[in-house]
C-alpha positions, 0 to 999 in steps of 0.5 A: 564327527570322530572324523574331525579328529584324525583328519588333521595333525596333532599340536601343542594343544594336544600334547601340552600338560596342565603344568604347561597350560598355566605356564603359558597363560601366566606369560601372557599375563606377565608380558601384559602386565609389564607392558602396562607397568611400563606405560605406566612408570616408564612411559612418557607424558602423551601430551605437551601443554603451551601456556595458556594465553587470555583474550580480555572480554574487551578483545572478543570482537577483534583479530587476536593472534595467538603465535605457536612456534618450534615445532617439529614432525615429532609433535604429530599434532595439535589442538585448540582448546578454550574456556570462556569465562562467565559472569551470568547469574544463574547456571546457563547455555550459551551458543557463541560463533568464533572466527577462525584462521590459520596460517602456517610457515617453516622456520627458515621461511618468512612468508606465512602460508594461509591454510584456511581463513574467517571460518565461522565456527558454532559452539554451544557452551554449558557454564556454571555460576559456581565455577564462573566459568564455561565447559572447556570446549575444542575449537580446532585440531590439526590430525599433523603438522606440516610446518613449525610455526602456526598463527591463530586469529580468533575473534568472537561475532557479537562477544563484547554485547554478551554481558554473561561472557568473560574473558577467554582462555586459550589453551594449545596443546601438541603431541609430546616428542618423547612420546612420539620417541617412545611409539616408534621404538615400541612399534618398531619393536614389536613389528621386528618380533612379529616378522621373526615369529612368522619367520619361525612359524613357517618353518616349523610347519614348512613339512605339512602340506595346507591340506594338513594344516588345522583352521586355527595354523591356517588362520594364525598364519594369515592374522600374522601377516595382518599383525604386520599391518597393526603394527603400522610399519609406515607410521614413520613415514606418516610422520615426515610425509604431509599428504591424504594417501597415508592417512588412508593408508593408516586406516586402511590397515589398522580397519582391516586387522580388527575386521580380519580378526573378528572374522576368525572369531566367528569362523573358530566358533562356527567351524571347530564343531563342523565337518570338512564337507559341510564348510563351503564358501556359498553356505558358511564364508560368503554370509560372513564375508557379506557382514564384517566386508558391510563393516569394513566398508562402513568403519574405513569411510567414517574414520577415513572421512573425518580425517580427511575433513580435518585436514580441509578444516581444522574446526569440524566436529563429526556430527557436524559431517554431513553423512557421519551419522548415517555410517556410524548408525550402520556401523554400530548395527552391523556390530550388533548383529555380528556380536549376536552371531557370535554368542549363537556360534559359541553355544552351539560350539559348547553345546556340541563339545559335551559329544567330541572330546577332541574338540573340547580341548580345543575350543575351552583353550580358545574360548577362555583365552580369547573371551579375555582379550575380548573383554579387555578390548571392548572395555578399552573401546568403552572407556576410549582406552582404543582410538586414534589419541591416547591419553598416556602411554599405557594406554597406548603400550598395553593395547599395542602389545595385547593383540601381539601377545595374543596371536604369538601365544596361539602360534605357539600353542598351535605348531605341530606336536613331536607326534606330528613330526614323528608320523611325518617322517613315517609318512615320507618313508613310506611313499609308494611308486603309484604316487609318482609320475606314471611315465616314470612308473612305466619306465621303470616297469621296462627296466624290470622287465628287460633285467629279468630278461637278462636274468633268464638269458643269463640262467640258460647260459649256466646251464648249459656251460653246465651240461657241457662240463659235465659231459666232459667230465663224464667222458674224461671218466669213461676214458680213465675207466678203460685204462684202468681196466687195460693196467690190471687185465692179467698176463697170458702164459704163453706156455699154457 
């Protein structure tokens, strides 16, 4: 196991203080925070309500109109609220059948188009004698709006024969265009930021090879380029473009950021504590892949599927799709098992970090922070602070910038230390020839080999202009001597 902790590069998490800890813990909350106190008092009404317009009891029966205009593709979308009045004795269920159609035209246009006509819809109503008055039910929904003035005809089968119904109240309501203002620029925002922090994410690590990077740089970098996706980059184009493919599309991405991030969470979880040669696709990807791919396929139709049947008919329900309940039951069992699998993998992650002090720095970082965004993100699920309408712009703005907050703050904490640009650096200092091309290795062998060659050839040559010198010098010596001799040998007296 003490493997584990020189096979791959030092970060920020190793080399950061306490100090720094909270430091950077305390910007998280302080940049979440100020997003929801934005959404909160800065933020625009999500929501445009028309007034309410009443059908008299007397009406029930016959085609009443109920107009809309000036709309424009920044309401987004629309829905048909109604209340029914009651005049019952005693608290009650009603079942009541209302007709529908809908018909659609631009401003510049005087000719209505038909988008759907004498549909029947059921509605069970709960009314009170207290109130006197019936639940507040829906009756239609337009996911977009493909023109700027609708007409709505309703009638109720058999109303006027119903002594306990009263007069109906109406109620239309749209997307308000601030808010449709406010999503984009925020969205644009934090798509612009995630493109710079991948930016700056690459190059601080554009030195290491992948084969050094640790599981948590190499799963940053691929939940960044998903962050891109949860951003929606083409969420104004979904707006000016009527059509299916960008409803897909928009589910497409938003469905597979969520399951590409539960998938690093299992993966951190199960493969912090394990050794490289034990982390093989068959045995530790493939049974994950298996169950978050059965979850991806399951979410997309059942979102994809109700989308596009509200764009068939503006008044179906979910339960009522046939099929919608089969896929939401085996959604909800493949999160059941995975949320299981996940507490197994973090025990044992505990359990084996009480042994591997390198590992539990980095698994108490991760886990604490990462069990806060899990719980602020099923709590939004629970209380439907997270799905496809918000109800204000904090909502909205806070589980927006959360995940982009998240992820920022790993790649911060997750970029290579000093240390490990230091002991990279040596690295590239010290590369040996047995690593380079071997033809080049061999050439430069030859080279070498005809230099020293040259060397010795050259060697010999000295020495021989050396002998050569002195030889002349010790005959030049010789003759000096001789002549030495031949000055100082003494005179003959020729008289002795």
């Amino acid at each position: 196991m003490q493997d584990i902790e020189t096979r791959t590069m030092r970060m920020n998490l190793q080399s950061m203080t306490r100090i720094g800890f909270i430091i950077t813990f305390a910007l998280f909350i302080i940049l979440f925070l100020a997003s929801v106190m934005i959404g909160a008092f800065l933020g625009p009404s999500v929501f445009y309500h028309f007034p309410r317009q009443t059908i008299p009891h007397a009406n029930l029966e016959r085609n009443n109109t109920l107009p809309v205009s000036g709309l424009t593709k920044l309401n987004q979308q629309l829905i048909l609220d109604l209340q029914v009045g009651f005049i019952g004795s005693f608290d009650s269920e009603l079942d009541v059948v209302f007709l529908m159609s809908v018909f659609g035209r631009n401003s510049n246009s005087s000719k209505w188009k038909t988008l759907q006509e004498n549909r029947s819809y059921n509605r069970k109503l709960t009314c009170r004698k207290a109130t006197g008055s019936c639940d507040s039910v829906w009756l239609a929904h337009l996911p977009f709006l493909g023109y700027s003035d609708y007409n709505f005809t309703i009638s109720l089968i058999n109303g006027t024969k119903n002594n306990n119904i009263g007069n109906i109240e109406i109620q239309i309501t749209v997307a308000h265009h601030s808010f449709t203002l406010f999503e984009l620029w925020f969205r644009f925002i934090f798509l612009v930021m995630t493109f710079v922090v991948i930016l700056w994410y690459s190059h601080k690590l554009r030195m290491f090879k992948w084969k050094d990077w640790t599981i948590e740089q190499k799963w940053v970098s691929v939940l960044l380029f998903g962050l891109l996706g949860y951003n929606n980059p083409i969420f104004p184009l979904g707006i000016l473009v009527n059509g299916w493919f960008l409803v897909l599309l928009d589910q497409i991405l938003l469905v597979s950021f969520l399951v590409l991030i539960l998938f690093f969470w299992l993966v951190m979880f199960d493969g912090l504590w394990k050794e490289p040669k034990n982390i093989t696709f068959l045995s530790f990807y493939l049974p994950k892949i298996v169950l978050l791919g059965f979850f991806w396929v399951m979410a997309l139709v059942a979102f994809t599927w109700t989308q596009l049947h509200q764009l068939d008919d503006v008044g179906t329900r979910l339960y009522e799709i046939t099929g919608y309940v089969f896929f939401q039951i085996f959604t909800l069992l493949a999160l059941i098992i995975y949320v299981f699998w996940l507490v197994y993998a973090s025990c044992r992650a505990i359990g084996n970090s009480k042994t591997m002090p390198y590992l539990g720095l980095r698994l108490k970082f991760f886990g604490l922070f990462t069990m806060f965004v899990m719980l602020l993100t099923a709590g939004g699920i629970i209380f439907g602070f997270i799905g496809p309408i918000s109800n204000n712009a904090a909502e909205f703005l806070s589980f927006l910038s959360l995940f982009n907050l998240y992820l920022y703050t790993l790649a911060f904490v997750y970029l290579p230390s000093k240390s490990a640009y230091t002991g990279r650096k040596l690295d590239i200092g010290s590369i040996r020839l047995e690593d380079e091309d071997p033809d080049h290795n061999a050439f430069e062998r030859e080279e070498d080999n005809s230099m020293v060659k040259i060397e010795f050839e050259k060697q010999d040559d000295d020495e021989i202009e050396m002998q050569n010198i002195k030889r002349d010098e010790d005959e030049s010596s010789s003759e000096s001597d001789e002549n030495k001799k031949k000055k100082i040998e003494p005179r003959v007296d020729l008289d002795d």
